[in-house]
C-alpha positions in Angstrom: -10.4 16.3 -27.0 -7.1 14.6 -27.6 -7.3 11.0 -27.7 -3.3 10.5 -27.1 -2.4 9.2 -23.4 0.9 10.5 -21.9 3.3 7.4 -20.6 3.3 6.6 -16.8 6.4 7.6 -15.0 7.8 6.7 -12.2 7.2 10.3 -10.6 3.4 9.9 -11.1 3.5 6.3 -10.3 5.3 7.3 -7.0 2.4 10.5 -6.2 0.1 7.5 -6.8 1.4 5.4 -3.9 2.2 7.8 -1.8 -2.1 8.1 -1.7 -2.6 4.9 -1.8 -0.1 4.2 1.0 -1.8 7.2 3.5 -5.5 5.7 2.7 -4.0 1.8 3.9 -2.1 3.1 6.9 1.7 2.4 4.9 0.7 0.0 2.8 -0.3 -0.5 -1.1 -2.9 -3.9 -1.5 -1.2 -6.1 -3.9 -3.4 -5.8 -7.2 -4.1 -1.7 -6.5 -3.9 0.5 -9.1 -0.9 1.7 -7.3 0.6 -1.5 -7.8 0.1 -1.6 -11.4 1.0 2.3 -11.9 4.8 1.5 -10.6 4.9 -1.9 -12.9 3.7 0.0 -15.9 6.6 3.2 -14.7 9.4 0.3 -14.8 8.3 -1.2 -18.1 7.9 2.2 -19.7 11.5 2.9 -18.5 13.0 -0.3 -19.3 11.3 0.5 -23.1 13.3 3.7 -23.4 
């Protein structure tokens, strides 16, 4: 099993809320991991 983890990126964070939006009727709960998937997509970006 390969232990590395791939980066988050702002595509996958973005197919993450996209669900998340659909299940809330538009919107993503502050604190979802949603939320966090985007914030973790900017930092990895602003890292690069």
């Amino acid at each position: 099993m390969a232990t590395e983890k791939a980066p988050m990126t702002k595509d996958a964070a973005r197919r993450i809320q996209k669900a998340t939006a659909k299940k809330y009727d538009g919107k993503v709960p502050k604190g979802s991991w949603a939320a966090k998937a985007m914030s973790l997509a900017a930092h990895n970006e602003n890292k690069t």
